[in-house]
KEKE-3310 file (N, C-alpha, C; in steps of 0.2 Angstrom, whole numbers, plus 5000, padded with zeros to 4 digits):
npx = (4924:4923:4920:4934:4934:4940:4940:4950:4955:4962:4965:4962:4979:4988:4998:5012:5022:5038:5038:5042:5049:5060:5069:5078:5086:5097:5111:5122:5136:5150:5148:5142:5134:5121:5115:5102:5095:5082:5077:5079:5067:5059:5051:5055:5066:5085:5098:5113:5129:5139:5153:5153:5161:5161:5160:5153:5136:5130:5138:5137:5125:5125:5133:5127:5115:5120:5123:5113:5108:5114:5116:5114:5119:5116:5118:5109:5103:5095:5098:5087:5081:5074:5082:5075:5070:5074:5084:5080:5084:5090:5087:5093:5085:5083:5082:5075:5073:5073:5066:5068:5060:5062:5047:5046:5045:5034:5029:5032:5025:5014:5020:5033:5035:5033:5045:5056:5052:5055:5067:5076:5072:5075:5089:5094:5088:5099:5109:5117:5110:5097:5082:5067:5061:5053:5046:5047:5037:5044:5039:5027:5021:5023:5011:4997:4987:4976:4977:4978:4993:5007:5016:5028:5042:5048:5062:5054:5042:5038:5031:5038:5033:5037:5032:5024:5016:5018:5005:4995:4979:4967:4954:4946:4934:4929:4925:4918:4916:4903:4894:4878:4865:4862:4871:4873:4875:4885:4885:4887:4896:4897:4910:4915:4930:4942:4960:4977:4990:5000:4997:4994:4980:4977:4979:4972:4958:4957:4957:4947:4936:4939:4931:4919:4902:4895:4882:4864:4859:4869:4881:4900:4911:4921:4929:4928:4939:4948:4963:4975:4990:5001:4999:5003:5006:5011:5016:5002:4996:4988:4994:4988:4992:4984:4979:4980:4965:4957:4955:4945:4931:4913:4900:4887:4890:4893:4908:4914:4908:4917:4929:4928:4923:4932:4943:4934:4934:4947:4950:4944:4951:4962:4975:4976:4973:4972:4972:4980:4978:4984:4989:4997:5007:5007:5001:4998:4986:4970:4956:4940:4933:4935:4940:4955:4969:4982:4980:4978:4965:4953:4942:4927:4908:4897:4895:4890:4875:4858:4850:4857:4870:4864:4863:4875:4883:4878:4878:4894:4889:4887:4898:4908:4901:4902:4915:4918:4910:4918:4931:4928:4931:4932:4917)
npy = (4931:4927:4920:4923:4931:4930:4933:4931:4934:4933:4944:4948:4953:4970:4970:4959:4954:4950:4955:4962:4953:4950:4960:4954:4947:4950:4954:4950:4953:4947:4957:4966:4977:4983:4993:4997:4995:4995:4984:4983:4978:4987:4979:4975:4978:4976:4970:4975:4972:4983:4993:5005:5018:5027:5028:5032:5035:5047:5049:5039:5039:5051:5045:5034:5040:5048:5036:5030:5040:5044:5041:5026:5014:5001:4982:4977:4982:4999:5015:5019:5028:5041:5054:5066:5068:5075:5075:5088:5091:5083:5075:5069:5063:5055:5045:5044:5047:5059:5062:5075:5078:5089:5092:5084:5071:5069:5066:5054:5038:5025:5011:5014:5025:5017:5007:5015:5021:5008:5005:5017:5016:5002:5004:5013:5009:5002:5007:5009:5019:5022:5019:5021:5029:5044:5052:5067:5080:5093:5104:5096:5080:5066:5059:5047:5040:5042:5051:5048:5048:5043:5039:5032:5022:5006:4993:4984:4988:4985:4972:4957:4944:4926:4926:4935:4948:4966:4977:4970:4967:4963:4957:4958:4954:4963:4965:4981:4992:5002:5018:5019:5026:5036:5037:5029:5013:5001:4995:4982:4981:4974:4974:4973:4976:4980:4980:4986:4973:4980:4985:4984:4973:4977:4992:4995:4990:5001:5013:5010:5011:5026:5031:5029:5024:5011:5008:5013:5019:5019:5028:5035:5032:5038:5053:5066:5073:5066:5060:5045:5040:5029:5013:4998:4980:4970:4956:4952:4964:4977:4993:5009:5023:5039:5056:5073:5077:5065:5070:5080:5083:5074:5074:5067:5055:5039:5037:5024:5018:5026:5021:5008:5004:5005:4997:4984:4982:4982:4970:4960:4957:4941:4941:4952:4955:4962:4980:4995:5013:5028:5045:5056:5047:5048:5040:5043:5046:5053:5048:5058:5055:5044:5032:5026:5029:5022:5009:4994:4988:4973:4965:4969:4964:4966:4979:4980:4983:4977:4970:4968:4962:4950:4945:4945:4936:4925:4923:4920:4908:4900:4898:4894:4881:4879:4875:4866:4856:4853:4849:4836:4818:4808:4796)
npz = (5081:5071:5052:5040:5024:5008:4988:4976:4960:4946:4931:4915:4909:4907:4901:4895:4906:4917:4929:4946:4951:4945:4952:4957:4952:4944:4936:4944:4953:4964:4973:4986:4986:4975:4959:4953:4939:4923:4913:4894:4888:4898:4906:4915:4932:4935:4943:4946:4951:4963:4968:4980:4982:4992:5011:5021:5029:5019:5009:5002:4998:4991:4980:4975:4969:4958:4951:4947:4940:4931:4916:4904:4893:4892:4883:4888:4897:4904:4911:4925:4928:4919:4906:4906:4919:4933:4949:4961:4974:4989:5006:5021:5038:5052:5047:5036:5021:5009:4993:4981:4966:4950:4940:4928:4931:4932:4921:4917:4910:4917:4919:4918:4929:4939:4939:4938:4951:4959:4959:4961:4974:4977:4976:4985:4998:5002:5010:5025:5034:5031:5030:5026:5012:5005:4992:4983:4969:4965:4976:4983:4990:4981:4974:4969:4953:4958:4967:4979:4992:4990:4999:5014:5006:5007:5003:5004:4999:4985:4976:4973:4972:4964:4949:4949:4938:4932:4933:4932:4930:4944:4952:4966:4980:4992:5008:5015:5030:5031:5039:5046:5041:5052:5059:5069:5069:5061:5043:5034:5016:5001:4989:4972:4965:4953:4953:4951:4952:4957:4969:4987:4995:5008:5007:4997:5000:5010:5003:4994:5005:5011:4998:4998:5001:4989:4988:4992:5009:5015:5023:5023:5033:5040:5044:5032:5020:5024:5022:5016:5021:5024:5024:5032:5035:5050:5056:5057:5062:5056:5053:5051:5044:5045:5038:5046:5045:5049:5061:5061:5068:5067:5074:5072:5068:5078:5088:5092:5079:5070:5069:5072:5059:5051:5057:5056:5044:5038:5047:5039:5030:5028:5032:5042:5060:5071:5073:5072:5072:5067:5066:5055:5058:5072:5085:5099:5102:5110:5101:5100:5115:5120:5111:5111:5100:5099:5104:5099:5089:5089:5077:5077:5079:5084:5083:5073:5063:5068:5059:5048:5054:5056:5043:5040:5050:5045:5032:5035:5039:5030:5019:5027:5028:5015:5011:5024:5017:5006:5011:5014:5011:4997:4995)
capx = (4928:4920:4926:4935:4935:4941:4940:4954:4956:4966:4960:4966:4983:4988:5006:5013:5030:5040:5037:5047:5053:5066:5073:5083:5087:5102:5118:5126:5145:5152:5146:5137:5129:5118:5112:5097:5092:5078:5079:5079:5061:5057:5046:5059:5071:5092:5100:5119:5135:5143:5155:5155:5171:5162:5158:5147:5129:5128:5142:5134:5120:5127:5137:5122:5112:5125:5124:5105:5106:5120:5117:5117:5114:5119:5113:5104:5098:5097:5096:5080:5078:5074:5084:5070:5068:5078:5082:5083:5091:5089:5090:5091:5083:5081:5083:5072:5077:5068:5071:5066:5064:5056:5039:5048:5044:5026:5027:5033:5020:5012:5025:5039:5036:5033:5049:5061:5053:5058:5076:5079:5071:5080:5095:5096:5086:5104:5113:5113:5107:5089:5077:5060:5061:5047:5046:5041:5040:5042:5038:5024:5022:5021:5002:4995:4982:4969:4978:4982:4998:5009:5018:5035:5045:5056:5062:5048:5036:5037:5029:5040:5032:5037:5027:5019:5015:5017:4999:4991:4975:4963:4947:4944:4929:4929:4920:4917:4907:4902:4889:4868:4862:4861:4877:4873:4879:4889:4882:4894:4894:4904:4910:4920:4932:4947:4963:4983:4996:5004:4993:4994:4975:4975:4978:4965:4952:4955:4957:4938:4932:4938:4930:4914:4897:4890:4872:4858:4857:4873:4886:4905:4911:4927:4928:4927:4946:4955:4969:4979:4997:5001:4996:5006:5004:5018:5015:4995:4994:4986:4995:4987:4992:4980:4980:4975:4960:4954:4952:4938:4923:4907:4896:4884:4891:4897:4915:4916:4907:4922:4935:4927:4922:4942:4945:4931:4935:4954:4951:4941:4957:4966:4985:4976:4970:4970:4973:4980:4977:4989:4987:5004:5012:5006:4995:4995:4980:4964:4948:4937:4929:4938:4944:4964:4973:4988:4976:4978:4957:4950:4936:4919:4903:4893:4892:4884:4867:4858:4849:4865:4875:4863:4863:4884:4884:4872:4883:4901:4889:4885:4903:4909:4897:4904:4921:4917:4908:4923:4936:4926:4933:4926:4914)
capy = (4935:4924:4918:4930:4926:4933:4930:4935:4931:4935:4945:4949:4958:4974:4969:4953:4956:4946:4957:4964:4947:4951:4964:4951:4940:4953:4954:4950:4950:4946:4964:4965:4981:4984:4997:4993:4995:4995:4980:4986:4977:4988:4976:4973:4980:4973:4972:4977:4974:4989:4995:5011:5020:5031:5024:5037:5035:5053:5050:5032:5042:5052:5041:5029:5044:5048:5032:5030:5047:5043:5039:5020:5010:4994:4980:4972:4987:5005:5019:5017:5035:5044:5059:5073:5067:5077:5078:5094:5090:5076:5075:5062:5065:5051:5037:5045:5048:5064:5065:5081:5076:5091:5091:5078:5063:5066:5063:5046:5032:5020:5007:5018:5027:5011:5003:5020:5020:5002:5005:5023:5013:4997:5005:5017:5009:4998:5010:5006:5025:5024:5016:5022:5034:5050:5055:5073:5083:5101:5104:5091:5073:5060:5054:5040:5041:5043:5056:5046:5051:5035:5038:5031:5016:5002:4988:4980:4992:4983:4965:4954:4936:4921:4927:4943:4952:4973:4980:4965:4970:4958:4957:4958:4954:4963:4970:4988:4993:5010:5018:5018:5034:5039:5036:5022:5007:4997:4989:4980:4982:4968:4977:4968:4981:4980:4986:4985:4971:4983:4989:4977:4974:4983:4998:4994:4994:5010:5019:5012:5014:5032:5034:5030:5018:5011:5005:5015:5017:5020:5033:5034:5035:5042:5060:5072:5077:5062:5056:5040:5043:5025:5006:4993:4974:4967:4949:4951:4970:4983:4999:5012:5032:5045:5063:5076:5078:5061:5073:5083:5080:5074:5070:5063:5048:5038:5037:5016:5016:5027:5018:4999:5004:5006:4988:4976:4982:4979:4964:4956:4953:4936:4945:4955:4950:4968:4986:5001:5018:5033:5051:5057:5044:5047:5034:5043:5051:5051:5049:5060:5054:5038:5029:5028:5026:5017:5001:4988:4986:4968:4964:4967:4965:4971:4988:4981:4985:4970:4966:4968:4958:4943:4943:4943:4928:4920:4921:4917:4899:4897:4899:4889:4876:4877:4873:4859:4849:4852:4845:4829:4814:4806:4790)
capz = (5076:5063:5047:5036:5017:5001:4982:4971:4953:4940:4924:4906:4910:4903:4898:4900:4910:4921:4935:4949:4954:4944:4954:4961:4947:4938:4933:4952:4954:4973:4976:4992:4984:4969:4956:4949:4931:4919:4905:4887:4887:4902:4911:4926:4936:4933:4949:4944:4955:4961:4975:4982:4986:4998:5016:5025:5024:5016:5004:4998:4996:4981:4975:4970:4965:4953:4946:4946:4936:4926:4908:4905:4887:4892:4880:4893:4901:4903:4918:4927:4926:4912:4906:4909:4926:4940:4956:4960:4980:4993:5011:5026:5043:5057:5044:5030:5015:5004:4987:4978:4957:4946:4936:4922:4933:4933:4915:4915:4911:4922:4921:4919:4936:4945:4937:4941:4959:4965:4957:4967:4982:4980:4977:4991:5004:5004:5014:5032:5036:5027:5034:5021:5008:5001:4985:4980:4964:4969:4986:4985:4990:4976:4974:4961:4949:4962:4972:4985:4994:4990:5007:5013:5005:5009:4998:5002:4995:4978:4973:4970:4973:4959:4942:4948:4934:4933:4932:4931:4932:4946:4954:4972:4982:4998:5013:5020:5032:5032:5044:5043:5039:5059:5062:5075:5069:5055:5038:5027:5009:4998:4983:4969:4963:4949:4955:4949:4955:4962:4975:4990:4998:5013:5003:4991:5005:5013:4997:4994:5012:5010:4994:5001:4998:4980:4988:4997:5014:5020:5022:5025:5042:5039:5042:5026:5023:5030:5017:5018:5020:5022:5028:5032:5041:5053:5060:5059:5062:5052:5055:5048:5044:5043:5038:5050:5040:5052:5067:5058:5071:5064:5081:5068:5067:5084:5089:5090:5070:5064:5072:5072:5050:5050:5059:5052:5036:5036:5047:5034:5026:5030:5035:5047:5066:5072:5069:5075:5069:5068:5063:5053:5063:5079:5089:5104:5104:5109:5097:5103:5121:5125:5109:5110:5095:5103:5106:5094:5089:5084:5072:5084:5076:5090:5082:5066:5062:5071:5054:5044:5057:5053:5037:5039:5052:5040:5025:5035:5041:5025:5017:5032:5029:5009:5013:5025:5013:5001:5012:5017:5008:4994:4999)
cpx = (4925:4924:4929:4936:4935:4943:4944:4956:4959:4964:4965:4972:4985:4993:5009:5020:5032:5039:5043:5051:5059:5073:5079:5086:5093:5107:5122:5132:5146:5149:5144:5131:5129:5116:5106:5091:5086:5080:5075:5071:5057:5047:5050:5066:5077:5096:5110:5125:5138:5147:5157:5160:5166:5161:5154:5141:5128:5131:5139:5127:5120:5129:5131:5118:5113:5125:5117:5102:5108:5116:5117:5115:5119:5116:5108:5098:5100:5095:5087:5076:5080:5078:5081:5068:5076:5081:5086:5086:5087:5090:5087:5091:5078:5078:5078:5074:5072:5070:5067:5066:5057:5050:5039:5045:5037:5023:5028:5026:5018:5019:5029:5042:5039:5043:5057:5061:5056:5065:5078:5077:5074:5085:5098:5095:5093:5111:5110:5111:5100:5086:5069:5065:5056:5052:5041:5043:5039:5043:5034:5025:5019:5014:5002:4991:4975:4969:4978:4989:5001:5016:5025:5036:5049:5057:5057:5041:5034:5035:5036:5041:5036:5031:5022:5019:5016:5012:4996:4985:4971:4958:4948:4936:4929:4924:4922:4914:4908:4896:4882:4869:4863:4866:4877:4878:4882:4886:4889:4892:4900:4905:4918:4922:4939:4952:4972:4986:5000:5001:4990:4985:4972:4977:4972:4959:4953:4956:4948:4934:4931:4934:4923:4908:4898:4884:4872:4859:4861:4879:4893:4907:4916:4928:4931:4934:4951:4959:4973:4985:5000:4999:5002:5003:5010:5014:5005:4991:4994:4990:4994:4987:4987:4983:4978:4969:4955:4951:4949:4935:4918:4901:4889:4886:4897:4903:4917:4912:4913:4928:4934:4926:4928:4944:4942:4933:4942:4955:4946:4946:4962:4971:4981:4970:4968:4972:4976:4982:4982:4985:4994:5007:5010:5001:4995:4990:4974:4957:4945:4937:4937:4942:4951:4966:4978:4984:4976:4969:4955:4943:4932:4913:4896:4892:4890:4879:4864:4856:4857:4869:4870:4864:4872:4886:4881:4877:4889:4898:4889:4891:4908:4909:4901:4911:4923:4918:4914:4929:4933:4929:4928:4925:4913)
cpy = (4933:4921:4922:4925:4931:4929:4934:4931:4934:4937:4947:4956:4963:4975:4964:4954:4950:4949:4957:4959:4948:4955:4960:4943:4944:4951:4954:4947:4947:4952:4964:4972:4981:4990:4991:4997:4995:4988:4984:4985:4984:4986:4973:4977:4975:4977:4970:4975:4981:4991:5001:5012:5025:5026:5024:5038:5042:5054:5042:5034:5044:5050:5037:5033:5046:5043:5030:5035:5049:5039:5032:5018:5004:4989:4976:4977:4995:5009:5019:5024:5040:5050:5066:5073:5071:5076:5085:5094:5084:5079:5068:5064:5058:5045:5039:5049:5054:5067:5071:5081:5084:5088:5087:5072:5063:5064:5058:5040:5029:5018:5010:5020:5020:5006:5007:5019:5014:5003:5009:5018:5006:4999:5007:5014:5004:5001:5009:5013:5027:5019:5016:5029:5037:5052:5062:5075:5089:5099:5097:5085:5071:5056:5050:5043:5044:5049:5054:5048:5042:5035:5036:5022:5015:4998:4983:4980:4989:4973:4961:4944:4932:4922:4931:4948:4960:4974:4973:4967:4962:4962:4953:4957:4956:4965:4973:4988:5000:5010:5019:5024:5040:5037:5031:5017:5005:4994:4988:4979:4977:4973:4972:4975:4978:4983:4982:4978:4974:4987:4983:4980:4979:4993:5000:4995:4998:5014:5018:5013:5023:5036:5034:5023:5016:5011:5013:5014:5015:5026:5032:5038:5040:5049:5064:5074:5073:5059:5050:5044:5035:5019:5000:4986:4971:4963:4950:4958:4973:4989:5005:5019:5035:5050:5067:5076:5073:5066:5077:5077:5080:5069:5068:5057:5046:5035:5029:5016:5018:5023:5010:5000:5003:4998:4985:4975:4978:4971:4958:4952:4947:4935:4949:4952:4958:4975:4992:5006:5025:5040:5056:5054:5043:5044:5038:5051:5048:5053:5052:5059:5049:5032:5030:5025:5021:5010:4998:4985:4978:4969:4964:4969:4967:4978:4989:4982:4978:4966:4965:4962:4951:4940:4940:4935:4922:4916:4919:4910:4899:4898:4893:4882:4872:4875:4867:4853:4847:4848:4839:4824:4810:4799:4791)
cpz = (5069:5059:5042:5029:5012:4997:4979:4964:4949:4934:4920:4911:4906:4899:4902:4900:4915:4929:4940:4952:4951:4945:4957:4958:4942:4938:4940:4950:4962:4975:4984:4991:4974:4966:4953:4943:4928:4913:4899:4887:4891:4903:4916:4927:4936:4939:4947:4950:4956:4971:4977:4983:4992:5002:5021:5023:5016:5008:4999:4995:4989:4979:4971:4968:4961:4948:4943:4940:4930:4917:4906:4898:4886:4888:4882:4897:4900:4910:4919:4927:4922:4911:4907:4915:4931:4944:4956:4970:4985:5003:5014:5035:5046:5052:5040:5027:5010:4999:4983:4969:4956:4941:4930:4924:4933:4923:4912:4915:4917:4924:4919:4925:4941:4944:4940:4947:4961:4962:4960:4973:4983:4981:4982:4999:5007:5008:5021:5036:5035:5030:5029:5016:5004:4997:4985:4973:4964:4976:4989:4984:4985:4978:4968:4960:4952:4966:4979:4989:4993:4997:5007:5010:5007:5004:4997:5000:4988:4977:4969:4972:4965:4955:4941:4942:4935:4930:4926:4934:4936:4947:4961:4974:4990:5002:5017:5023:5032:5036:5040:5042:5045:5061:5068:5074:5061:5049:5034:5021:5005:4991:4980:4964:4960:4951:4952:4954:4960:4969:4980:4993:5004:5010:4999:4995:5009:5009:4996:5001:5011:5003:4994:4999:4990:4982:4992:5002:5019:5019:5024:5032:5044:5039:5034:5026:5024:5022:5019:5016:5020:5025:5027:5037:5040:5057:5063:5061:5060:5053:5050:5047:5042:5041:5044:5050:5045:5057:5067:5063:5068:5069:5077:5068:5074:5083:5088:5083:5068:5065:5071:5062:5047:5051:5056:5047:5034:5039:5047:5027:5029:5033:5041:5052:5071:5070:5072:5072:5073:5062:5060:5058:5070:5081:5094:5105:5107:5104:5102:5111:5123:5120:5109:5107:5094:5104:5098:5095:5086:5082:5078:5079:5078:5088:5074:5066:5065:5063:5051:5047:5058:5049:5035:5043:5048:5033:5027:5038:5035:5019:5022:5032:5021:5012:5019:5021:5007:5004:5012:5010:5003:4996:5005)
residu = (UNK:UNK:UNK:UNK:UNK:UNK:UNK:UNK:UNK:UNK:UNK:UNK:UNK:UNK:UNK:UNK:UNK:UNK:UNK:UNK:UNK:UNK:UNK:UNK:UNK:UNK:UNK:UNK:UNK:UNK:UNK:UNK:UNK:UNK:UNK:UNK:UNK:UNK:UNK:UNK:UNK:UNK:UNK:UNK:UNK:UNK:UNK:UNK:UNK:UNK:UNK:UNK:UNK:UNK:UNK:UNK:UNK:UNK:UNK:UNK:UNK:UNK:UNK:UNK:UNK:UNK:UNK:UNK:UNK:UNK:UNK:UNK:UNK:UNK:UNK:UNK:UNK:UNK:UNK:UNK:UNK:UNK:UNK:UNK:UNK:UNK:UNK:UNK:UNK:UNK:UNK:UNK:UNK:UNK:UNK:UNK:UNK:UNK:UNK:UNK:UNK:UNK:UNK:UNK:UNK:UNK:UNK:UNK:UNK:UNK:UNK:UNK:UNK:UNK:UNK:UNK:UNK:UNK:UNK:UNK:UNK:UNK:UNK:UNK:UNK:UNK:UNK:UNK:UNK:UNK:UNK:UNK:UNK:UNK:UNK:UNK:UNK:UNK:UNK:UNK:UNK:UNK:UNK:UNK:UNK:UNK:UNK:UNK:UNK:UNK:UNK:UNK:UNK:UNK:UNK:UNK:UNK:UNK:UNK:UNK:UNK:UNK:UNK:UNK:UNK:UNK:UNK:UNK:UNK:UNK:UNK:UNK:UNK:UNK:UNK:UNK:UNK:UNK:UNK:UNK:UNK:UNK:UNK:UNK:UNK:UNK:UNK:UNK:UNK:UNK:UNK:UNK:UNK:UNK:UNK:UNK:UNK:UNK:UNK:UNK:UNK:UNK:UNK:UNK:UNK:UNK:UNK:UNK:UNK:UNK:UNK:UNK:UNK:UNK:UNK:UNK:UNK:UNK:UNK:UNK:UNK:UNK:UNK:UNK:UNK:UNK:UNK:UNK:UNK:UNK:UNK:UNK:UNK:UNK:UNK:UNK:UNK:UNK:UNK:UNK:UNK:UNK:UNK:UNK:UNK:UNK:UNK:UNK:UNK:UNK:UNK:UNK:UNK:UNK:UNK:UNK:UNK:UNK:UNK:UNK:UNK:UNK:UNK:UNK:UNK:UNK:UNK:UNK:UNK:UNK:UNK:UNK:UNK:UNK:UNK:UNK:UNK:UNK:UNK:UNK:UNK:UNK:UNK:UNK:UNK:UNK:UNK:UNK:UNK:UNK:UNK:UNK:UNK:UNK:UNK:UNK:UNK:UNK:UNK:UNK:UNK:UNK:UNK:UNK:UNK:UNK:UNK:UNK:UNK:UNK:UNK:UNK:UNK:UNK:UNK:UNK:UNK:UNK:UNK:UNK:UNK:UNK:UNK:UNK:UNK:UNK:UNK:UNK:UNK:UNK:UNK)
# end
């Protein structure tokens, strides 16, 4: 399997905030349920006491959407969603939650949005009938900056470690591989790429897998078309959504490249051990010929280019070799 290894640093932030940790630092009575707020600063979320009178999922439902929508100008804080923002109707199906806001919401800021969404999704995901919850505006699903589909949320969609900054901007160093030329086999590409706080890793490498090489002499293996919908890791496993858009044929490039391009890349990251891939949800398919989706894939280097895959063993001894000599004691 190798050694997997990643560099992450910290660079000049673009607002210094307390970060979402505070969603869970508010104004708490004995409640066992919460609203959740905007502070005056807004740079965190203010988790409020509050007790429902309804009792039925559907009924708990409006009642905190009511309150989420409602007015607020507390001196501490204020409604986490803006008065030009909507919704214009909701619904709940097999524990997902679809909320419907008009064309106001897309003109909330960066950190406005980010700060509205975990408030609607903390607040709601606390009824025991939700499970995730999508965001559209109009008919369509809510995408980011990139156009990405930012897919379903839970409460634990949003960062909130001990002093994580909002849109703190870092620096990654990661590795892709994408295919040669001749679609045969794997090269990997290390690209050191800038991306939000808010955007966990595994995300961040399949948004650049799919957006393709920077060097010469390699192509994206991905088929043409494919969208992430979304990615998650439970206890070591990638789980990864596609669009339909994946099962674009391109018999150009062989079936274990698109499919292993997908795993080495993602488990190149230190959380992940292996991977399995979905197409709106569904695993049970079969890739093409003989791959099946349903299989949990690990990292195999076997279908790197053979130069490539020296040059990879070469650099995890010699990363290997640094971090030895670093533990040895001094004398």
């Amino acid at each position: 399997m190798g050694k997997k290894k990643q560099r992450i640093c910290f660079m000049l932030a673009f607002l210094c905030m307390a970060g979402l940790a505070g969603c869970g630092k508010g104004k708490k009575g004995s409640s066992d349920y919460y609203v959740f707020y905007v502070n005056k600063e807004n740079t965190k979320t203010v988790a409020v006491g509050y007790e429902p009178k309804a009792s039925d999922d559907r009924g708990m439902i409006q009642e905190f959407l009511e309150m989420l929508l409602k007015k607020e100008d507390h001196k501490d804080y204020r409604q986490a969603v803006p008065e030009e923002v909507k919704l214009n109707s909701w619904k709940l199906e097999n524990a997902q939650l679809y909320l419907y806001f008009n064309n106001g919401y897309m003109d909330l800021d960066n950190v406005s949005e980010v700060l509205c969404r975990a408030a609607i999704v903390r607040t709601l995901t606390q009824v025991k009938g939700v499970d995730c919850i999508s965001f559209y505006v109009g008919d369509s699903p809510l995408v980011d900056a990139s156009g990405s589909l930012i897919g379903l949320m839970t409460a634990e969609s949003f960062i909130e470690n001990p002093g994580e900054q909002i849109n703190t901007i870092q620096t990654a160093s990661i590795t892709l591989y994408f295919s040669n030329p001749k679609g045969t086999a794997l090269i990997p590409e290390v690209q050191e790429v800038h991306y939000s706080s808010n955007i966990s890793l595994e995300k961040l490498v399949m948004e650049q897998l799919l957006r393709g090489p920077e060097g010469k002499g390699k192509r994206a293996a991905i088929p043409d078309g494919t969208k992430l919908v979304n990615v998650s890791v439970l206890d070591g496993v990638g789980f990864v959504n596609l669009s339909e858009g994946f099962l674009n044929q391109n018999y150009e490039i062989a079936e274990p490249v698109v499919i292993y391009s997908i795993v080495n890349s993602l488990a190149e990251l230190p959380n992940i051990n292996k991977v399995q891939i979905a197409v709106n949800g569904d695993s049970a398919i079969t890739y093409r010929e003989k791959m099946k989706l349903e299989t949990m894939y690990e990292r195999d280097l076997d279908y790197v280019d053979e130069g490539a895959r020296t040059q990879e063993e070469q650099r995890e001894e010699e990363t290997e070799t640094v971090i030895i000599e670093e533990e040895e004691p001094d004398g």
